[in-house]
N, C-alpha and C positions, 0 to 999 in steps of 0.2 A: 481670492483664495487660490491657492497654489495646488495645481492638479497633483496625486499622490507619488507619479512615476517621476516628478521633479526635484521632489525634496529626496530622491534616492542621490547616493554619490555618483559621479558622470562617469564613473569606471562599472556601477552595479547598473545605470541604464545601458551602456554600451555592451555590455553583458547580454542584458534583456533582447538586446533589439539580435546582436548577431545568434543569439538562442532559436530566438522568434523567426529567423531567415535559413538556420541551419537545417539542413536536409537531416531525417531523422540517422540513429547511429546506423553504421555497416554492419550485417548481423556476422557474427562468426562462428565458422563451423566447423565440428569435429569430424575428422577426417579417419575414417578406420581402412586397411590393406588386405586382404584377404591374397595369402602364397600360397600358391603348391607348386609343385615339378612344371606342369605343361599348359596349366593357364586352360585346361578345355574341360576338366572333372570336378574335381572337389573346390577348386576356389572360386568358378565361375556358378557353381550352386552357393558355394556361399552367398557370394555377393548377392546372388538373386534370393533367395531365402532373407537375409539383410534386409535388402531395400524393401520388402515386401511387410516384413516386420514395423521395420521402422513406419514404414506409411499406416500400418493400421495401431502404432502407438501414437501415430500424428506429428511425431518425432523429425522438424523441418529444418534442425539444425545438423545435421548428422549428413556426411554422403561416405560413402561405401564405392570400393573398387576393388580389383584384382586382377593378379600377374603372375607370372611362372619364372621356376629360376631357368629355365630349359626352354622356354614358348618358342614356338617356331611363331610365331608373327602373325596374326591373319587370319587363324585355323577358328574353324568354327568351335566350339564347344561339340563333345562329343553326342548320338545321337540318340545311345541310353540314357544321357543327362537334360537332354532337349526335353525328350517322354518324358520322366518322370519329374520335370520342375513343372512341365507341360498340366500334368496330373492334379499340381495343386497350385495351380493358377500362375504359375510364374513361365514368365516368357525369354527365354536362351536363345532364342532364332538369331539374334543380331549381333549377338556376341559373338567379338574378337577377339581371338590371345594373342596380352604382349607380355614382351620382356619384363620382367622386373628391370628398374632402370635408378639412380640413384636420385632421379626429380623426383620417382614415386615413392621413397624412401622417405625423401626429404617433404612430403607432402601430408607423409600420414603422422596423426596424432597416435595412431596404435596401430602396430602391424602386428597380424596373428598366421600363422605357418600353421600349417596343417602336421607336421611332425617337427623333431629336432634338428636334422638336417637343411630344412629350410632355413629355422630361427639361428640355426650354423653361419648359412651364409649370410643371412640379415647382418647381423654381427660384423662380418666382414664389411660389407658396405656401409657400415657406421651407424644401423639402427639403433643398438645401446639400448638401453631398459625398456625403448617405445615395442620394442619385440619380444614375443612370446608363444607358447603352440596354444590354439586356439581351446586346447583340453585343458591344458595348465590355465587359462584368464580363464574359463568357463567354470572351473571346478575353485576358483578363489586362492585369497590370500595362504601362503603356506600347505598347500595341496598339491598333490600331481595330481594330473590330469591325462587322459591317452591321447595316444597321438592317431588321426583319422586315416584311416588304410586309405589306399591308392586303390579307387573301383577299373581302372584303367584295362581295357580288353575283358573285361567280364561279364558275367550275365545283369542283364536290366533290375534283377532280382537281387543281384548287389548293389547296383545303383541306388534302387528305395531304401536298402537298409542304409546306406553313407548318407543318401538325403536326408531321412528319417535322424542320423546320428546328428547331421547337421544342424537342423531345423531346433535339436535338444540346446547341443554347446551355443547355438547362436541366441537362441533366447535368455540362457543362462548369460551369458557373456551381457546382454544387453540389459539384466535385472541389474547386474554387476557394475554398469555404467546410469541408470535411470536415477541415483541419488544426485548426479553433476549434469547430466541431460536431459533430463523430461521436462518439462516444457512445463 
């Protein structure tokens, strides 16, 4: 009697066996860009807000980054944005600003700029539709949305309120992506 993997055609066992040897698939992930001006305020609370998110929707396809169209290179994040990410569990201490550069352009599935002038220059480096202010993607199809003030030299007290505004657009943004992403 003829085993049943034999009476298969030699192209559907050949199939089988390199199936059977094949390492499973490469997972791929959705890459989101978080802009503003100087890479140390609003975008580096993004990101941190983000990955914070993301992890407690368990969301392991996803990574998140951010860059400044102005970043001096190096600069820590500032140290009213340290405290108040500090505040609610998210940790800024090792955060460095860089450049927006055009690999990180070329990297993101969706780039969001904190105002228009950002999504201005996205534009110019060739982001194209993957760009938009992160009030406009937050607030949906066919809506404006505001663009997130610059807390930049102000009191810690503006801080919370940009983190707080943050913490809104990014969860909205992410309800807005959870039909193509959740897991």
């Amino acid at each position: 009697m003829a085993r049943k993997d034999q009476r298969k055609p030699a192209g559907a066992r050949q199939a089988d066996e390199q199936n059977a040897a094949a390492p499973p698939p490469r997972t791929t992930t959705f890459n989101i860009l978080f802009v503003c001006t100087g890479n140390t305020c609003r975008s580096p609370l993004a990101e941190g807000i983000a990955r914070a998110e993301l992890e407690r929707r368990g969301w392991k396809n996803v990574e998140v980054a951010s860059a400044g169209l102005s970043a001096a290179a190096g600069s820590p994040a500032s140290a009213e944005a340290v405290t108040v990410a500090g505040r609610a569990g998210i940790d800024l201490e090792r955060h460095r600003s860089r450049q927006l550069s055009p690999q990180l352009v070329s990297w993101a599935d969706l780039i969001l700029g904190m105002g228009a002038s950002h999504v201005m220059a996205l534009d110019r480096m060739g982001a194209g539709e993957r760009a938009t202010t992160l009030g406009d993607f937050a607030a949906g199809p066919d809506q404006e949305g505001r663009s997130v003030a610059d807390p930049y030299g102000q009191s810690e007290a503006v801080y919370e309120e940009t983190f707080q505004e943050l913490r809104g657009l990014i969860g909205a943004a992410l309800d807005r992506l959870a039909p193509i992403l959740a897991p």
